[in-house]
N, C-alpha and C positions, 0 to 999 in steps of 0.2 A: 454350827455344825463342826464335827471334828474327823478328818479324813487322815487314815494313814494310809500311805502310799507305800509299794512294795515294789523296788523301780531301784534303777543306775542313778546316783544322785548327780552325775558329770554329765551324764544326757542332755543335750538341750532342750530334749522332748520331756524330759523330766522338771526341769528347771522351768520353760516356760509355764506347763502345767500347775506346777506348783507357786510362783510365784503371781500369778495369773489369780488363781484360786483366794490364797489368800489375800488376793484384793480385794474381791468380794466378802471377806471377814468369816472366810473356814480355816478354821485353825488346822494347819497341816504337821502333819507328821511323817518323814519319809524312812525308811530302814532300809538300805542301802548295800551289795554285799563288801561292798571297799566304799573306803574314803582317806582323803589326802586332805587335812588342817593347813599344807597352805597354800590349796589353790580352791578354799571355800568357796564358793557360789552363791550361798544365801548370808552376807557377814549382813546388811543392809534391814533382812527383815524377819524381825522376833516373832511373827506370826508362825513360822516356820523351824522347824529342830528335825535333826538330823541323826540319827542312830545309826553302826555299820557294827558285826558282829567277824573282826578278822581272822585264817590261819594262811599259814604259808602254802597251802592246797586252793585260796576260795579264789573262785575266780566267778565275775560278771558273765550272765548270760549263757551259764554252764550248758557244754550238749553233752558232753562226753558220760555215761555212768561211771565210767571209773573215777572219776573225779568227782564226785557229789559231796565234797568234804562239806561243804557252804551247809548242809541240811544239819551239821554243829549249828549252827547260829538258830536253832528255831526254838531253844529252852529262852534265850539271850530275845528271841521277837515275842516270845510269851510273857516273857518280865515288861516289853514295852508296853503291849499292849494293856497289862493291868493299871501301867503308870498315865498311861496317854489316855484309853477309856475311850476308844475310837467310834462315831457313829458308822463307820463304812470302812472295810477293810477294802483297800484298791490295787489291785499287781497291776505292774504293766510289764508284760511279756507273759506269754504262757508258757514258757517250760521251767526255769528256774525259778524266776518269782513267780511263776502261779504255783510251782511244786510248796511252795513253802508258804504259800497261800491255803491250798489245798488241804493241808496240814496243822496249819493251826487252828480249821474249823471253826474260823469266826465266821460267823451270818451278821446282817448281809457282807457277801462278799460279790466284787466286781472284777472279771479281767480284762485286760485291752491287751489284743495279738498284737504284734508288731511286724512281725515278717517271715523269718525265718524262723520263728516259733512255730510256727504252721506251716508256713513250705519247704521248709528242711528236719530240722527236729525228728517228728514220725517218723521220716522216712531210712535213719540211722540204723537205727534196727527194731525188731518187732515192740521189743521193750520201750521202748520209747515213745512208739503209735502209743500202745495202751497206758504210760504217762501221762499224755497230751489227754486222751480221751477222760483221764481219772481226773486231773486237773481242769479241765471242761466243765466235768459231771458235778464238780463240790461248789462252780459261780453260779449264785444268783442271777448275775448278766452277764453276757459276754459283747464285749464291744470291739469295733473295726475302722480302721481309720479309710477305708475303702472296700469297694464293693466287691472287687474281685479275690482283694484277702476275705470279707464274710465267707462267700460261694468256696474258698478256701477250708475255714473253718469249720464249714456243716458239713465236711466228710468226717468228723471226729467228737461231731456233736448233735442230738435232733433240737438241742434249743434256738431260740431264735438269736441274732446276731443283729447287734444295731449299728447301724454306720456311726462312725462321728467325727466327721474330718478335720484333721490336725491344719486347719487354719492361720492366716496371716495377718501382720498386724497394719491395717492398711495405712494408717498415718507413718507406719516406718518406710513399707514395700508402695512406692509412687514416684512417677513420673519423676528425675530432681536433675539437675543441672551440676555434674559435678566437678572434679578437678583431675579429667582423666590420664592415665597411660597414656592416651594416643593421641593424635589430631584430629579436629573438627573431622578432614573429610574423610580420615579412615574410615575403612568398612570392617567392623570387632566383630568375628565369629570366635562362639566360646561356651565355656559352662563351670560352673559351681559344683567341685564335686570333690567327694574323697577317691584318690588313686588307685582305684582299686579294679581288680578284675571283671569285678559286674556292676559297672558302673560304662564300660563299652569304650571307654576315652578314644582306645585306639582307633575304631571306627571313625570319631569324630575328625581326629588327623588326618587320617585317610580321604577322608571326606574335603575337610578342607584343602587339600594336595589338591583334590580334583577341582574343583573350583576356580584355584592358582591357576593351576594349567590351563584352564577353558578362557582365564579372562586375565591374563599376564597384565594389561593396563589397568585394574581396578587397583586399589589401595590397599588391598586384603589385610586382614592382622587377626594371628587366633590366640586366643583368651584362654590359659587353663587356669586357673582359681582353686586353689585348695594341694592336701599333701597324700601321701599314700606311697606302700611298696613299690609302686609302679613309676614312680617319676620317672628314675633314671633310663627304663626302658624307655619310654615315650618321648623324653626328651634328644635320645638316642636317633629315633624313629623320625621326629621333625627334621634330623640332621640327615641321614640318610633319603627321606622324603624331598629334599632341597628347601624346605622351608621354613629350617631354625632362625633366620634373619627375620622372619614376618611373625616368630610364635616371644608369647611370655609365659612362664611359668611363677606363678607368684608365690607359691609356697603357699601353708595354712595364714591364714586370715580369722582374724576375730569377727565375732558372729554379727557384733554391731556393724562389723564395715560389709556385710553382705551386700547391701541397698546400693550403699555408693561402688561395686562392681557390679552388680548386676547391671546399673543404669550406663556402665560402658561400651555396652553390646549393642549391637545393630539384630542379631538374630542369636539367641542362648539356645542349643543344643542338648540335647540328653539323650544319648541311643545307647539305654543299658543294656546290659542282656538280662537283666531281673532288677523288678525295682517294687514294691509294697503297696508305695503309693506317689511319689511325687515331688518333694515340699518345695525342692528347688525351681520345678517349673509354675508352679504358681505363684513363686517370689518374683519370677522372673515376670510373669502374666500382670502383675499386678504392678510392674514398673512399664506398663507399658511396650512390652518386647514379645516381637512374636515367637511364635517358639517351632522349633522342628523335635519329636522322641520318636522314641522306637514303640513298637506295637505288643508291648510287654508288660504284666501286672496292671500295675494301677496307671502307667503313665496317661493309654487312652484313655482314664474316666475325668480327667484334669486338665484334657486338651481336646476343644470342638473341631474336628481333621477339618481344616479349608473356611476355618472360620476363625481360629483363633491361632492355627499354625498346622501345622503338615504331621500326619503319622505316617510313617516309614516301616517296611522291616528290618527286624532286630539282623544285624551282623553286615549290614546292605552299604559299603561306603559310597557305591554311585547313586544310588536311592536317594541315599542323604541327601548328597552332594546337588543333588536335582532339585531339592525341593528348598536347597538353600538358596541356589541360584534363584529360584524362583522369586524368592522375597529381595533379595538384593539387586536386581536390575528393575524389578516394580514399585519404586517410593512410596507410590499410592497403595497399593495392595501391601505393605510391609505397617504401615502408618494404620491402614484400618484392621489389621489384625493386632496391632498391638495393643489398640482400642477395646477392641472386642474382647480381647484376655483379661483387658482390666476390669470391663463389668460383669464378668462370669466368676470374676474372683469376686466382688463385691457382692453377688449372688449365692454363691454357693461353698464360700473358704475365707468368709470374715472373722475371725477371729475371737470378737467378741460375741458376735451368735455361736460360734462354735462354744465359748466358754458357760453362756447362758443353755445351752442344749446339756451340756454334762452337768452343770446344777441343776438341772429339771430331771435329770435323772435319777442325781443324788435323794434330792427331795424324795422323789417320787416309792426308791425303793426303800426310804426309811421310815415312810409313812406304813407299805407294807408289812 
């Protein structure tokens, strides 16, 4: 089978997908709207070629109309497509690459929302609804990497919408013994995130401030992981807070060392104010950590409230902070929810069924 993909080639959503795929022996194809030779991603495997169509205007992910320069590149994915001879054209996002998905009217064609493609996108301006809704109307499938982006979806489409959860790979994400930041008896509140404004960090600081304060003799230590506009406010914030002597900031981290910080936590965090679907807290689930998010997109469909870890409301830093408490002075109740996360990820976010779900798909509509 030959798939070209219509996707961010730097994505790691893209990357895994692809390199995933052609392990199973589909020869992929991605067309990309940028690409950088030298920080290639796929140098390792020939299953895989990579095509990008550039101007000084294109940009990933485009929402703006006035910028649609990228819709040059569709004579340049016409020429691929004759060369590559694709059994399934695949976008992943609906506004830009599905527009030029749309567009080059290959059948079958599949697309997978990502997020802001459907929760933001439309909502720009009218033009843009009836984009979303045009780019909808030309997939064969439309796929969701969660439930509450589908019910998302089908305001801009009556086709049906298939889940297909962007899964983990559990021999990487598992229980490990690592070589931490911290000491044995510290207690790590923290989270995996990009710094960004809807991603809620601030709350979490907040959050952990109140914690500190409630329990001055425990070990506290908070964990931020990852990089984003937002540091220097936040790290700012812990200073102010009185708890920059108990916080790390680690900066970006490579995606391989995910495992070994996630496995530092005592309780992983996520109160975003918008989030798709998840992936961080079911990396986190699936090392065994129980988790606290906010009550927002896709986080509740990824976290069992009171079984796997606590949903809170979105912006709530004493909420949090309650339901952190909770896990960190119960050993026993913190121990068996981390348990609990790990086999609702082995259930319903393994990785390889996930990959075997989107070939049975593939199959399925090229049989039609």
């Amino acid at each position: 089978m030959r798939v070209l993909l219509l996707s961010d080639a730097y994505s790691i959503h893209t990357i895994k997908w692809a390199k995933s795929l052609s392990e199973r022996n589909i020869a992929i194809c991605i067309f990309s709207l940028s690409i950088n030779e030298n920080d290639y991603p796929y140098e390792d495997n020939c299953n895989i070629s990579v095509f990008s169509y550039e101007d000084n205007n294109t940009k990933s992910r485009e929402s703006n109309f006035s910028k649609l320069s990228y819709l040059k590149s569709l004579s340049y994915l016409k020429k691929v497509v004759e060369d590559f001879k694709p059994d399934i054209v695949h976008a992943h996002y609906a506004s830009s690459y599905g527009m030029l998905g749309a567009l080059l009217d290959f059948h079958p064609y599949i697309i997978s929302v990502w997020g802001s493609d459907v929760f933001d996108f439309p909502n720009i301006t009218f033009l843009h609804n009836l984009a979303l809704k045009y780019n909808l109307s030309k997939a064969d499938k439309i796929l969701s990497t969660s439930n509450v982006m589908a019910i998302e979806t089908k305001k801009y489409t009556n086709k049906d919408v298939v889940v297909t959860p962007f899964g983990i790979d559990l021999e990487k994400f598992k229980p490990l013994e690592v070589d931490s930041l911290f000491s044995e008896d510290d207690i790590v509140i923290g989270t995996i995130k990009t710094l960004e404004e809807k991603y809620g960090i601030e709350y979490l600081i907040r959050a952990f401030a109140i914690v500190k304060r409630r329990h001055r003799e425990l070990p506290l230590k908070l964990l931020i992981v990852g990089d984003g506009s937002l540091r220097n406010k936040l790290e700012e914030l812990t200073i102010n807070l009185g708890i920059a002597e108990d916080a790390i900031f680690t900066g970006k981290i490579k995606h391989d060392l995910v495992p070994k910080y996630a496995n530092m936590l005592s309780v992983s965090v996520s109160v975003s104010n918008s989030e798709s679907f998840g992936v961080a807290i079911i990396e986190a689930s699936a090392c065994g950590i129980p988790v606290v998010v906010s009550n927002v997109g896709g986080l509740p469909e990824v976290v069992e409230d009171t079984v796997t870890g606590y949903v809170v409301p979105v912006r709530n830093p004493e909420e949090t902070a309650d339901a952190i408490e909770k896990l960190i002075l119960d050993d026993e109740l913190k121990a068996r929810m981390g348990k609990a996360g790990r086999e609702r990820v082995k259930q319903l976010y393994d990785w390889n069924k996930n990959v075997d779900q989107m070939i049975s798909i593939y199959k399925e509509i090229v049989r039609k």
